[in-house]
C-alpha positions, -999 to 999 in steps of 0.1 A, spaced: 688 95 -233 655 107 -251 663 147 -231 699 148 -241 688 139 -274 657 167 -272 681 191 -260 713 185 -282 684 193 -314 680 223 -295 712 238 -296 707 224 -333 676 242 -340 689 276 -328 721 275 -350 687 265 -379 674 300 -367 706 320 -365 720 302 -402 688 311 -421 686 347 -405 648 341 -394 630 370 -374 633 365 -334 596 357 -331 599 320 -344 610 305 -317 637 270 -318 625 238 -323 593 252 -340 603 224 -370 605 231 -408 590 257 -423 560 239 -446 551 245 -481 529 240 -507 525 235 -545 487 236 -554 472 240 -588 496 264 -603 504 282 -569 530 281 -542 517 284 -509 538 296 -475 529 310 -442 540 322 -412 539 311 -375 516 323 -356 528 349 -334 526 350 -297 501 371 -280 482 375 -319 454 360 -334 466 362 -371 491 348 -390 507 358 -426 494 330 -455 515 341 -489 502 329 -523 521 334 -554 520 319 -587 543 293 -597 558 301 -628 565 341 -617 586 364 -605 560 383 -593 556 393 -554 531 372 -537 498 380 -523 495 383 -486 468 374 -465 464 380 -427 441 349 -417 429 345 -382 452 316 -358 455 300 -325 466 326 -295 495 327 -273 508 292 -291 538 278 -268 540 244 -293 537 235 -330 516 251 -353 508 232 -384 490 237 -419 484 219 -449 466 225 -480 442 195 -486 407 189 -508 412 224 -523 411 240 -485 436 255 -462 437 236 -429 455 250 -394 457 233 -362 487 227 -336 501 198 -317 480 191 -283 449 180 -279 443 196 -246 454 233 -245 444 239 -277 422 210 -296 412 239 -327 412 228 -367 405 261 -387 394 250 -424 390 276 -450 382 272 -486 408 292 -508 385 310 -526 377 329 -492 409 341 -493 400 372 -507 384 382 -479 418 384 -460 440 404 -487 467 423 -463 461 451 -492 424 458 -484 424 453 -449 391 481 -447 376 458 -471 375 425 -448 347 432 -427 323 445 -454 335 407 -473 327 385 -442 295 402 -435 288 396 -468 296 361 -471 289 349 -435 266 374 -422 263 347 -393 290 342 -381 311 376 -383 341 362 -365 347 331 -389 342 312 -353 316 291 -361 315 269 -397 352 277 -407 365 259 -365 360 226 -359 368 218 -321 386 186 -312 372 166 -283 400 155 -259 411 126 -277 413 86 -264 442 80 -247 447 121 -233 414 118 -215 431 109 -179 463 133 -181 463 165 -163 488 181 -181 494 178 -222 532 174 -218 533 142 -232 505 141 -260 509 153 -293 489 148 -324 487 160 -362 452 158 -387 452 143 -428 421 155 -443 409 125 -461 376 143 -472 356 174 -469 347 164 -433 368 136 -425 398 139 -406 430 111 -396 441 121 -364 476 107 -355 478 106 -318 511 104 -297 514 93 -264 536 74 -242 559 59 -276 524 48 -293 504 69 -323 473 58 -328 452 64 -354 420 79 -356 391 83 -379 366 110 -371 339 125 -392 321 156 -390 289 166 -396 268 202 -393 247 203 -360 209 207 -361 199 245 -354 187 242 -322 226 236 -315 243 257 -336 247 283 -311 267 263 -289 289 243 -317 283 240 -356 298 208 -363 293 175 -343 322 147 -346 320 106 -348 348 88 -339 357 53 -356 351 30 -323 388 12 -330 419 28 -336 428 22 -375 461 12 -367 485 13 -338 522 22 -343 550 23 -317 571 54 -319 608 61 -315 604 96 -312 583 121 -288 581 147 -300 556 173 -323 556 161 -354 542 167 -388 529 135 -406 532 133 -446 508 99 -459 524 82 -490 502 54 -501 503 29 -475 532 43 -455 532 76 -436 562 104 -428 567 121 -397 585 153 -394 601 163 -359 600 199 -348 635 188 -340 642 182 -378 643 149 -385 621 123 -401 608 86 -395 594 68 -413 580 30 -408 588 -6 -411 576 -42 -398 580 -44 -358 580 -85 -363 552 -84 -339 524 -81 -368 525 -44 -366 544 -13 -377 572 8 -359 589 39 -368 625 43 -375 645 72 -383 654 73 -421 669 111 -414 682 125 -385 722 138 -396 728 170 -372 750 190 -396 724 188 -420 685 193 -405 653 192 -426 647 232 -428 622 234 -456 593 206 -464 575 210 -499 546 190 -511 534 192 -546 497 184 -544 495 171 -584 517 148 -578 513 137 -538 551 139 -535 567 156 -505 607 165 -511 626 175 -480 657 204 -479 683 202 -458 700 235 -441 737 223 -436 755 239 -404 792 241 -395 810 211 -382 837 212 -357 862 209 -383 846 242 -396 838 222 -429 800 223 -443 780 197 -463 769 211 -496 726 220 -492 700 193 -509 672 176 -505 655 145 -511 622 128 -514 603 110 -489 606 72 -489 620 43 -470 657 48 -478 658 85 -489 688 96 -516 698 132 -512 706 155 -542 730 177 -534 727 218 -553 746 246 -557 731 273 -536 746 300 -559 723 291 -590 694 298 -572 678 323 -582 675 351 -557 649 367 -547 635 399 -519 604 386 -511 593 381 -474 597 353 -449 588 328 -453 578 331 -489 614 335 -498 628 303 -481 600 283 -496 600 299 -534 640 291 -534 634 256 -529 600 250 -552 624 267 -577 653 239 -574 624 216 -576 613 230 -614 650 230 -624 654 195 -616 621 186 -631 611 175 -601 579 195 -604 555 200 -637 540 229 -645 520 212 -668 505 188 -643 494 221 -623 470 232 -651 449 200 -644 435 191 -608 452 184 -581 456 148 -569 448 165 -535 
């Protein structure tokens, strides 16, 4: 049952791609794309393309019209699975979804950015030399490298473990790991190696000798997590979202809170001042040829969606996937939903 349901959101996720008009390169079932609101900016980027080592990270401010900056920022290579990012503790964080081809968090801080304006690409080397005459290929302090984690240790191949990262600090990371229906997770702290090391790695790792918490899954699947308080979110690439509830047994169990086929998750937005994470749908065409009007809705236990006319928005020519992502942050300030005001102090996260 779990394939027919994997491949039936598919079919789903390709009609996602073909409806929004998205460049061949993202491949289906890739998930939402992700965005950000972070002191007074709106954040978006692009997959990482296949065969590249760079991806497109757009930054534009939030109350105008203006055309966003671009950066070209370096990524994972040849990805064939998720590629994730957040914006957490005033940093930019990337990683993807498998702890064994590819166990790589990138963290930058955002005031590097500069370094990576697509406008002054001659200008990058001389700023990284610069900067970090050490480490010339950013491969050293900005990559923290994953050990294989608990429970993929024995598996020879990573087709059945999948994980996501929460920065909780500077150096401290909440790795949610997924294996056989169970995420566990764990706490691991980083800290910079002596010199005589620092050649081979930069950072060594601690791991928290328990699990903090063990939760059996209804889904397998990569997945995006969103923490709210106590309670965590987690986004499928197959566009849906569960969330968690008593399993009578003492413990916690995810159940779906969103998962209607005619209308996917397609966009996720977080605004960091706040904490709150607001989900948009992408309705597709039923087989009565009829289509649910597009909304969105914020994540909780029993989500409500509110529904918008698409026509009001206000249009714009800017690139993917800036242009997907500033359409929805803008339905977000119409409906109050975001403050500008709260964006001039700092943000919760």
């Amino acid at each position: 049952m779990e394939l027919i349901r994997q491949k039936a959101w598919i079919v789903v996720a390709v009609l996602l791609l073909i409806a929004d008009q998205v460049h061949s390169e993202v491949r289906p079932g890739r998930g939402p794309l992700i965005g950000y609101v972070h002191q007074g900016k709106v954040w978006a980027a692009t997959d990482a393309e296949p065969a590249t080592t760079s991806c497109s990270v757009f930054q534009g401010a939030l109350l105008s019209e203006k055309p966003p900056d671009e950066f070209f920022l370096y990524a994972m290579k040849d990805l064939e699975h998720s590629y994730v990012w957040r914006i957490s503790q005033n940093l930019f964080w990337q990683g993807t979804g498998r702890p064994i081809s590819d166990n790589r968090i990138y963290q930058y801080a955002l005031e590097d950015f500069k370094m990576f304006d697509s406008r002054k690409p001659d200008e990058r080397g001389r700023k990284i030399r610069e900067r970090y005459p050490a480490d010339l290929l950013l491969s050293q302090k900005q990559l923290w490298m994953l050990p294989v984690l608990g429970l993929a240790r024995d598996q020879k191949q990573d087709t059945d473990v999948y994980y996501d990262f929460y920065p909780t600090g500077v150096k401290k990371l909440l790795i949610f790991q997924l294996h056989k229906k169970t995420i566990q997770i764990l706490q691991c702290e980083f800290t910079e190696a002596n010199e005589k090391d620092r050649k081979w790695h930069w950072w060594d790792y601690k791991w928290a000798e328990k699990p903090i918490e063990v939760i059996d899954a209804t889904f397998h699947t990569p997945f995006i997590v969103y923490p709210s308080g106590k309670t965590y979110y987690f986004i499928t690439q197959f566009c849906e979202c569960y969330g968690l509830k008593d399993n009578g047994k003492g413990g916690r169990v995810t159940e779906l809170i969103w998962g209607k086929e005619d209308q996917p998750i397609a966009r996720i937005i977080t605004d960091n001042a706040t904490g709150k994470t607001f989900a948009f749908t992408l309705p597709l065409e039923r087989k009565d040829g009829t289509k649910a009007k597009p909304g969105y809705f914020e994540l909780s236990p029993k989500p409500e969606l509110i529904e918008y006319d698409p026509s009001k928005i206000q249009k714009n020519n800017f690139a993917y996937p800036y242009k997907q992502i500033r359409e929805c942050v803008d339905v977000l300030l119409a409906d109050k939903k975001i403050d500008p005001e709260k964006h001039k102090k700092k943000d919760k996260r």
